[in-house]
N, C-alpha and C positions, 0 to 999 in steps of 0.2 A: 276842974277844967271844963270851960263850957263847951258847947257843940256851936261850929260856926255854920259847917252844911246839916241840913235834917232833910233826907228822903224818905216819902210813904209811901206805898205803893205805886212809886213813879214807874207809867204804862203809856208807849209809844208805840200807834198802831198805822202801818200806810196800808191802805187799801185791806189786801188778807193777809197782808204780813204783820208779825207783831215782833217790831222790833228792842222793844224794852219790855221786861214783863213781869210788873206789879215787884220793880226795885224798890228793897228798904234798907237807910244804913244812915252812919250818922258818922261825920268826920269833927275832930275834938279840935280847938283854939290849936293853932303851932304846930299841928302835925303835917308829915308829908305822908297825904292818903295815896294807895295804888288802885285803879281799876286794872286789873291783869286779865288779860284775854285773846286770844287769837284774832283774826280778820272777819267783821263783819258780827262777833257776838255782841254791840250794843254798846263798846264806849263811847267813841261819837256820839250818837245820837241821845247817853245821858247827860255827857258834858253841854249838847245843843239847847237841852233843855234846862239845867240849871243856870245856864247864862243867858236863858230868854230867848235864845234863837229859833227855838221850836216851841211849842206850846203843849205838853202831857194830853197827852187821851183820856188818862185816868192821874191820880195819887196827885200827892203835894210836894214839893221840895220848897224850903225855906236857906237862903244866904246869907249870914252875915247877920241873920235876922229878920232878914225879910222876905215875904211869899216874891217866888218865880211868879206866878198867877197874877195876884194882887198887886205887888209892886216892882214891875218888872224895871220902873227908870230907879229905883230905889240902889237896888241888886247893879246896875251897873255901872253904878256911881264908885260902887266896892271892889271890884273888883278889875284883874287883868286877864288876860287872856292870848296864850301862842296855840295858833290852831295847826294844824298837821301841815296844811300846803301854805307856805312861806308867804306872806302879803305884803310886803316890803313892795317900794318903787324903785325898780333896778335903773332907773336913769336918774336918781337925784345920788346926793353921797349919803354916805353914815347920820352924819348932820344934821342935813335937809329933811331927810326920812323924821328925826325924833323932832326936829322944830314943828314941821308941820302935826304932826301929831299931838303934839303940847300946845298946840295955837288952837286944835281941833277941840280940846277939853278947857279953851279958856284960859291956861296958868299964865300969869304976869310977865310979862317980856322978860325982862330981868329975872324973875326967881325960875324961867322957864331953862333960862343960861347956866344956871348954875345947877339946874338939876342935867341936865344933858349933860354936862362936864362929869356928875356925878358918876349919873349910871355907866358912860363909856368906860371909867376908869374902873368902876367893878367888872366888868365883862373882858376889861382889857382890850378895849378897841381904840384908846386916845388916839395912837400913830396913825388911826384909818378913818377919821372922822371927816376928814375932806375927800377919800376916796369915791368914786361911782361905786352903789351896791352893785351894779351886774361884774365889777371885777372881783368880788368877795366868794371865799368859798362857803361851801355849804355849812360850815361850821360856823362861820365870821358871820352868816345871812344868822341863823340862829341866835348867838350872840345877842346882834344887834335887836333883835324880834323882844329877847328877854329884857333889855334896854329899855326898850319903849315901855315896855309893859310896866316898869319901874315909875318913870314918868308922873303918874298919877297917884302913886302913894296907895297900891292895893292891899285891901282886907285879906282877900283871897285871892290866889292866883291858881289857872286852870292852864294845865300844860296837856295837849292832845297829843302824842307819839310823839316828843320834843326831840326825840336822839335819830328818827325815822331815818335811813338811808346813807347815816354817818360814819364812817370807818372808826373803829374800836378806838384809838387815840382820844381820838375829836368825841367822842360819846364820852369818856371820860371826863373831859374838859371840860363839859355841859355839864354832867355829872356834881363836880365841883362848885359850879357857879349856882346849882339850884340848892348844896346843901348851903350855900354863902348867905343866901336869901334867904331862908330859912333862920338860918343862927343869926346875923346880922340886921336883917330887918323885922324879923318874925314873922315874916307872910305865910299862911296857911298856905299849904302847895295840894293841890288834886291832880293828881297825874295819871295820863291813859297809858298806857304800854304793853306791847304783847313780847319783849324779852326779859325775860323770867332774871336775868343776872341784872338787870336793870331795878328791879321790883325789890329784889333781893338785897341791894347796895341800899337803896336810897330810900323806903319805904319804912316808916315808924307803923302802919298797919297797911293791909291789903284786902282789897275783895275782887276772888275771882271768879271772873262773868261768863258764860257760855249761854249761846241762845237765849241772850235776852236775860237771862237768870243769874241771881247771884247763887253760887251754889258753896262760898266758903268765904269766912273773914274770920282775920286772926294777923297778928304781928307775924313776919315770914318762921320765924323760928318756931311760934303756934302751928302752924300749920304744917312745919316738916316736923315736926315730934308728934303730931296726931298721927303719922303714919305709922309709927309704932315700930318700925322697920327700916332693915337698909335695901337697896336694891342690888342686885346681882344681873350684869349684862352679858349674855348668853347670844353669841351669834353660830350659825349654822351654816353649812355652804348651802341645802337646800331648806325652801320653804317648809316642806312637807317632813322634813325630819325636825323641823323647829316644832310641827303639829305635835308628833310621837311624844318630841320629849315634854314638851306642857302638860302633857294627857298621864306623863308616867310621874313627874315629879308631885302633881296635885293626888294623883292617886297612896301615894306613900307620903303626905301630909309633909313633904318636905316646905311647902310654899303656903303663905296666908294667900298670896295670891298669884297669878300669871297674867300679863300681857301680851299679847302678838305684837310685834312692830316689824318696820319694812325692813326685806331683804335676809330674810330668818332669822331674825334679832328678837331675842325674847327677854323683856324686863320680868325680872323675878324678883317679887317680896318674902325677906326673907329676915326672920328673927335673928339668927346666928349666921353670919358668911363664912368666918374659918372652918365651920361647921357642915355647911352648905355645898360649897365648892368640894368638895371632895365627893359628897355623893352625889352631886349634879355628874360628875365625869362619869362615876360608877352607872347610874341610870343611863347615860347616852351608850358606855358598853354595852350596856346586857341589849341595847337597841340596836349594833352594831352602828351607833354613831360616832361624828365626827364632831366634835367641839372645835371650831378652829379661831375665837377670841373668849376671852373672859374680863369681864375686869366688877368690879367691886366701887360702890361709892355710898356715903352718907346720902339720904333724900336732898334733892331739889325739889325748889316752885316746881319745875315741870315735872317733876313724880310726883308731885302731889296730886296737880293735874291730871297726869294721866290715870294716875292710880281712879281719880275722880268720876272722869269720864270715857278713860278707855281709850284715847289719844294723845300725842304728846302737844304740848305749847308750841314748838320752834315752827318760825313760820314758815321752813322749807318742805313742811313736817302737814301744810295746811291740805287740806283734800278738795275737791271740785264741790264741794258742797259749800263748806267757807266761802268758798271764792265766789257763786254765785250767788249766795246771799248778801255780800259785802256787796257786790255790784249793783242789788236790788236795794239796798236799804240807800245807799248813792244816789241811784234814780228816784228813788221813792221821795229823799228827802229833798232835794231840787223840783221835782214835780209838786209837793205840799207845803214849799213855805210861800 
């Protein structure tokens, strides 16, 4: 199976920030790749630069065959592309939006008609094709985005947070429609996403990015069996009794490892749970503690993560550092292109 994307030391720097830093990795013919990562660690702006919209500071990336660098009209001849914020014209219909865009790339009056027809009815939007986009919801605007992107008959297709802000149903539905492409047309799919169940469903491998860095790839199932362990969720009514108890469990080698998380919840890696949980209770007595949740789970992407870097995935989960980098690396790349 050949490799469609090649990344080398692709390095994205705005001013003193370094937003991508010396990524390498390699996506194979027909697969759906994941980049997994929270807000502001650096998808965007690799996705910017494999589709020519940004230009690497350092490394190479090659598409479909050919240099980002070197032949950047090459590269986007192959491919498609849904970027995070919705570019559709909310005042023409379904329609209008995919005519113009097939008129935009040149295809033949007639064989443009019959590809339109085509993609609506994969997406399932035929009944809405005369409709105004601005009366579509945010699922049907998505939809129709994947549509277009069909259009041109891509090598590769690059989906940036495709499910971004969509209610669990409607993430599903999308869900659906990108494994359809996948199996039905064979289009190589690269996908950005920071929910970990997302990464999880739909992902034949994943590489996850924090600070610019890829710090893990592996099929999702590689990656929760290199934990080696299941996790044990330990909450506390106070913080500081969640401190005792991390400090007392690691001292009697009950734990490979411990995590703090918010509101005295402490993820414990733990070889044996049935094992575990009973002297987890035992150490909170001899502390004169309070256990008041438990529960038990096989790993997740995001224990993976956290296990990784000592924070969880979920973006409600992000911290003021995330957030202020995400908003620099936004400024930065509107100020640089």
């Amino acid at each position: 199976m050949s490799d469609v994307i090649v990344a080398e030391s692709l390095t994205k720097v705005f001013g003193d920030l370094v937003a991508v830093d010396h990524v390498s990795f390699r996506v194979r013919e027909g697969e759906i790749f994941g980049f997994l990562g929270p807000n502001g660690a650096g998808k965007t702006t690799t996705i910017n630069m494999l589709i020519t919209l940004l230009k690497p500071t350092e490394g190479e990336a090659w598409v479909a065959g050919f240099s980002v660098l070197k032949e950047p009209g090459e590269v986007r001849k192959r491919i498609g592309v849904v970027f995070q914020e919705p570019t559709l014209d909310r005042h023409l219909t379904g329609w209008e939006n995919l005519w113009i865009h097939g008129r935009m790339y040149g295809i033949d009056r007639s064989e443009l008609r019959n590809r339109i027809k085509r993609a609506l009815e994969l997406v399932e939007l035929e009944r809405w094709a005369d409709t105004v986009v601005m009366n579509y919801s945010g699922g049907m605007m998505r939809r129709l985005e994947l549509a277009r992107t069909l259009l041109c008959d891509p090598e590769v297709l690059f989906l940036d947070e495709p499910t971004l802000g969509l209610d669990p149903q409607t993430r599903a539905r999308i869900w659906d429609y990108i494994e359809v492409l996948r199996r039905d047309e064979g289009i190589t799919i690269f996908i950005t996403t920071h929910y970990m169940e997302e990464a999880d469903k739909l992902c034949d491998r994943v590489a996850i990015i924090d600070y610019g860095r890829i710090i893990a790839v592996g099929t999702p199932e590689e990656l929760k069996r290199s934990l080696g362990v299941g996790v044990v969720y330990v909450k506390l009514p106070r913080a500081e009794g969640a401190s005792l108890l991390a400090k007392a469990v690691t001292e009697v080698g009950l734990a490979d490892e411990v995590r703090p998380m918010k509101d005295g919840q402490l993820a414990i890696f733990v070889k044996d749970a049935p094992t575990a949980i009973p002297v987890l209770f035992e150490e909170a007595a001899k502390l004169g503690l309070t256990i008041s949740e438990v529960s038990y789970r096989m790993p997740t992407l995001d224990d993976v993560f956290l296990r990784l870097t000592g924070r969880g995935l979920r973006d409600e989960e992000a911290g003021p550092l995330e957030w202020m980098r995400a908003r620099m690396i936004a400024r930065m790349r509107r100020r640089f292109r």
